[in-house]
N, C-alpha and C positions, 0 to 999 in steps of 0.2 A: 720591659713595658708593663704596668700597672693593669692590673684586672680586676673582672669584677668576679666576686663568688654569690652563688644562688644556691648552693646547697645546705639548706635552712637545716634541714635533720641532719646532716655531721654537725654543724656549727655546733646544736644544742644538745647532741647525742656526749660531745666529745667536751665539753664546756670550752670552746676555743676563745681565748683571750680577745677580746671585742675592746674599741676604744669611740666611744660614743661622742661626735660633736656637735651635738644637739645645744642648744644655747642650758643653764642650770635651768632656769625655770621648767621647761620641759623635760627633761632627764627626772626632775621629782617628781610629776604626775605617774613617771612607769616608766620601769627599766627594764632589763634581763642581769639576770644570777650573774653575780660577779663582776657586771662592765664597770668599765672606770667611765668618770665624766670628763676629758678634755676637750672645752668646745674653742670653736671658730671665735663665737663670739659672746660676750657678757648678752646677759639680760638687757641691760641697756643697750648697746650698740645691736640686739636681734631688732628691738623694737624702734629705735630710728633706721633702719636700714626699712622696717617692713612700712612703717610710716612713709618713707620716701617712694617704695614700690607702687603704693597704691596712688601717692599723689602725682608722680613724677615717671613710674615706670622704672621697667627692669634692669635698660640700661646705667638708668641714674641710680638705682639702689646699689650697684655693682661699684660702682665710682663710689660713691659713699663707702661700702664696707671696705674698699682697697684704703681708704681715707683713715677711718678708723683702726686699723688692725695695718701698721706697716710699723717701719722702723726697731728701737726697742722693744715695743710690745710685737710684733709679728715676729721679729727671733724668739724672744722669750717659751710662744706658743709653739712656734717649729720644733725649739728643743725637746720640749713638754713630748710631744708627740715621736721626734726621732727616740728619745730617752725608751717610750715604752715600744716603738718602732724595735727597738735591737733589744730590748731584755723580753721579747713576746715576737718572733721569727714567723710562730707559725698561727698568728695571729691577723684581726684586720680592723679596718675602721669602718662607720655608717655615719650618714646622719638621719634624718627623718626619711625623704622617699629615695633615697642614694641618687640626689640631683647634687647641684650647685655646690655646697656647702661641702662636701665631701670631696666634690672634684677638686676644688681651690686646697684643701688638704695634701690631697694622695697628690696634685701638681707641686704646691710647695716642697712635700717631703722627696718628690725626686728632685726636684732643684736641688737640695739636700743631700743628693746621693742617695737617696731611702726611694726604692719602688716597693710598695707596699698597698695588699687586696684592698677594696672597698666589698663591703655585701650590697648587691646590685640590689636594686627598690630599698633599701634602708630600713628603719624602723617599722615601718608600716607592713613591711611586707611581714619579713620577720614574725610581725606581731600578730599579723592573719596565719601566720603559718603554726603558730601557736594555738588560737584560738579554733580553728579547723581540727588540730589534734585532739583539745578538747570534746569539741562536736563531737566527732571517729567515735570516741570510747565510749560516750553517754550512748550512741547507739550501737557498737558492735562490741563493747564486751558485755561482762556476767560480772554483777554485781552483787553484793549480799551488805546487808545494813548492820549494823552490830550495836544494837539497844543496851538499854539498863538502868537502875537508877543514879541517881548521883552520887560519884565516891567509887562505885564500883571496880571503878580500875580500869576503864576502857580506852584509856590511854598505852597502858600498858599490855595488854592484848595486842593491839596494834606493834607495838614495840616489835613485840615476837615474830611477827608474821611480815616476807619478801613481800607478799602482794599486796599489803596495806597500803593506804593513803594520809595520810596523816594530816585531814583538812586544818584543826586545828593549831598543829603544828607550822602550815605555813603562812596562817594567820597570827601569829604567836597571841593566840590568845584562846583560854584554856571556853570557850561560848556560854560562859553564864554569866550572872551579873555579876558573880565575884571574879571574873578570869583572866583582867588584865594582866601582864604581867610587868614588871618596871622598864623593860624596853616599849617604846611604841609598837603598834602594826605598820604592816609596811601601806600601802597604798590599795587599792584595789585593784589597779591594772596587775602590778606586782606580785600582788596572791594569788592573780589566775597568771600568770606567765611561770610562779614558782612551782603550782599545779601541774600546768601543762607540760615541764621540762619532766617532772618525776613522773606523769602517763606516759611519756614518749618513751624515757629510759630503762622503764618496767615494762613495754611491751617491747621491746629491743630483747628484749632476755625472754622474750614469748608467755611473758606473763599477760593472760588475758579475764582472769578470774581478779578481781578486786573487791577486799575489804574497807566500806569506810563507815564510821561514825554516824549515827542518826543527828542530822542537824538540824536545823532551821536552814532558813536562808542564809540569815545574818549569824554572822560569828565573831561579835563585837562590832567593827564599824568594816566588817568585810563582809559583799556579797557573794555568794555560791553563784558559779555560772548556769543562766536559766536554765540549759538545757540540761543539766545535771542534776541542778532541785527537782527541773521536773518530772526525769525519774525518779528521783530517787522515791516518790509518793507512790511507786509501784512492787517498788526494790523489795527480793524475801527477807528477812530478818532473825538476827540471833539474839539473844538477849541475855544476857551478863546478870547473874545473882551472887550477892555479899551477904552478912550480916551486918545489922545495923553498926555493930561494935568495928566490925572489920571496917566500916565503910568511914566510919569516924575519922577512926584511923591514919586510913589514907587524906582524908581529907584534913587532915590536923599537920599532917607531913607535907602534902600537896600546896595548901593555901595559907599555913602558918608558918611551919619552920624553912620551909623552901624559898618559899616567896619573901620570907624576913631576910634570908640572906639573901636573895638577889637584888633585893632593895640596898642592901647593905656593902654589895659588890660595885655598884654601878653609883651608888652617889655617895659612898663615905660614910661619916662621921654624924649626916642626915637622915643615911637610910633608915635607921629604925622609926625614926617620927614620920618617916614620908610613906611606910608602909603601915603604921596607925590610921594613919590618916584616909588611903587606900581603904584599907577595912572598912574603916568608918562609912565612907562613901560609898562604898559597892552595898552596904547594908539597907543604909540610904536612897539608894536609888530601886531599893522595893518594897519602901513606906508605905505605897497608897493600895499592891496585893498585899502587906502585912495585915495592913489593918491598925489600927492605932494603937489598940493593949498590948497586941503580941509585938509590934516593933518595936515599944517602950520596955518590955520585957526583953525582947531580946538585944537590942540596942546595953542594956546595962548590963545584962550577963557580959556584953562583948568587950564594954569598957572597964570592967572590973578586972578580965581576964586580959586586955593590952595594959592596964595599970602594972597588975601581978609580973607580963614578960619585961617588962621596961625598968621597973626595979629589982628581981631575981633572975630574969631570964628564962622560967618556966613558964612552961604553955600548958601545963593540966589545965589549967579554967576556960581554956577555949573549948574547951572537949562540952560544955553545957549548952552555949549556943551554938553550934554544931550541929548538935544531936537535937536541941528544939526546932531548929533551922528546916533538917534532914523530915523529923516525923511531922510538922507542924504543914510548911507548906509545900517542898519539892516533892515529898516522897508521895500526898494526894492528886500532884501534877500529872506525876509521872506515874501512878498506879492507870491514873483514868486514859493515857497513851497508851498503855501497854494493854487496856484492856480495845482501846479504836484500833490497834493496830495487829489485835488477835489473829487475825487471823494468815497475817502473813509469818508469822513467827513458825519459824521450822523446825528451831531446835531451843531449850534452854537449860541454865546451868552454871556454877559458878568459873573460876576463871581457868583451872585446869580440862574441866572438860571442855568448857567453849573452844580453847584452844586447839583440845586434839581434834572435836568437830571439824573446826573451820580447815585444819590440815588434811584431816580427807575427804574434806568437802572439794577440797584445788584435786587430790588425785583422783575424787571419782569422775570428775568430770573434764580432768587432761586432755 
């Protein structure tokens, strides 16, 4: 006999294979890690059946969607779903509140011979259950902020350390105006649901000390969950020191030759033009804080120096607007931060000591 599962923290402790039958349009506003999308029904046939509901009522939307989804197309979908029914055992399916949609599922597939879980409340609960865990940590752990200026490496800091957060990273985008990277961001339901599974998984392992990156809100077209920004304006902080050469560097590696090849992985024989053009535009789009001389300045140092990689393939001449980029405008941004947020700063240093810091900063306070 078919059941229902509610135990939300195995689900996402355990990444248990989830088969979502939410129509596509909705599966793209916000998903969970890894589920696959096989819905009941198309976009189209969601919205004549809901059309019908409202005019016509429940019974007659019911009549309609058995209408639309029978025959060929209704084995088609059964198989879809028994196929990952038997290669995913310990697995289940949902739709939005684990009503209707789900039951017509889990019924077909034991017609089918397949009894297989639904997760009881579907999506929505799921998705409160996520977002609650969120809430949990903004108020019951111990957080620390990990400052610096730009280049510094504070990507990599993180790297290093179990109880890190890696906001950035599940936004894939690096939060400046150069940090897209050649894949999109995912959504913003998405980037707090990919959040909240790594809170729940690291406090699973009784990690309750968290490192994460001094952000903003925004980290490209992703919002930080309120209740997290608004700690985080209280949070102590660490603060990451380079030199300007070293931070070049990184940033030459970081946003030049990293980024060329991801460009060049993910679309060919276009990547290199299409991450020119990237450059270009993320330059671009801090025109009106340049100021008109220095973005014309630096605008041509920047086209001289994609001229130079795109006929030799050296990147020495990014190393000039870089480093006018770093001292001209970030680095008086970020001096005038670090001097508003003196006073939370507890410790600083470049990347070997912040490290050992922050490691017995988790043991003195285990």
């Amino acid at each position: 006999m078919p059941i229902d599962i509610t135990d939300y923290r195995d689900i996402f402790l355990h990444d248990r294979p989830m088969m979502d039958t939410r129509a596509p349009v909705e599966f793209v506003k916000g998903a969970f890690p890894g589920v696959i999308n096989l819905p009941l029904m198309t976009d189209d046939e969601r919205q004549r059946v809901g059309t019908c509901y409202k005019q016509q009522g429940q019974q007659a939307a019911i009549v309609l969607g058995h209408q639309l989804v029978c025959g060929t197309v209704k084995a088609e979908r059964v198989e879809q779903w028994a196929q990952f029914a038997r290669a995913n055992p310990n697995g289940y399916l949902y739709c939005f509140r684990g009503g209707l949609r789900s039951q017509i599922v889990q019924q077909w597939l034991s017609e089918a011979g397949i009894d297989y879980p639904r997760v009881g409340g579907g999506y929505k609960a799921m998705r409160g259950f996520l977002l609650n865990t969120l809430e949990q940590a903004a108020t019951q752990c111990d957080f620390v902020l990990l400052g610096g200026m730009t280049g510094t490496g504070k990507t990599e800091v993180l790297g290093q350390l179990r109880n890190a957060l890696d906001l950035e990273g599940h936004a894939n985008h690096r939060g400046s105006s150069f940090g897209k990277h050649a894949t999109g961001q995912p959504s913003n339901i998405d980037f707090e649901n990919r959040l909240a599974v790594d809170v729940l998984k690291k406090r699973a392992l009784d990690i309750e000390q968290f490192v994460l990156e001094d952000e903003s809100r925004m980290i490209g077209s992703c919002a930080l969950p309120l209740a997290l920004h608004k700690a985080m304006q209280t949070m102590p902080m660490v603060w990451l020191e380079d030199s300007i050469a070293g931070r070049v560097e990184r940033i030459l590696r970081d946003y030049v030759v990293d980024l060329c090849a991801e460009f060049v992985e993910v679309f060919g024989d276009q990547g290199q033009e299409l991450f020119a053009e990237r450059l270009t535009q993320s330059l671009g789009n801090i025109h009106k804080r340049l100021g008109g001389e220095r973005f014309q300045r630096l605008q041509t140092l920047l086209q001289e120096a994609l001229e130079e990689q795109g006929r030799t393939g050296s990147v020495d001449l990014h190393r000039a607007w870089i480093e006018g980029l770093l001292r001209e405008y970030y680095d008086p941004m970020y001096a005038f931060q670090r001097e508003k947020k003196g006073a939370r700063i507890e410790f600083a240093g470049e990347q070997g000591a912040v490290l050992e810091y922050l490691r017995e900063r988790v043991a003195r306070r285990g």
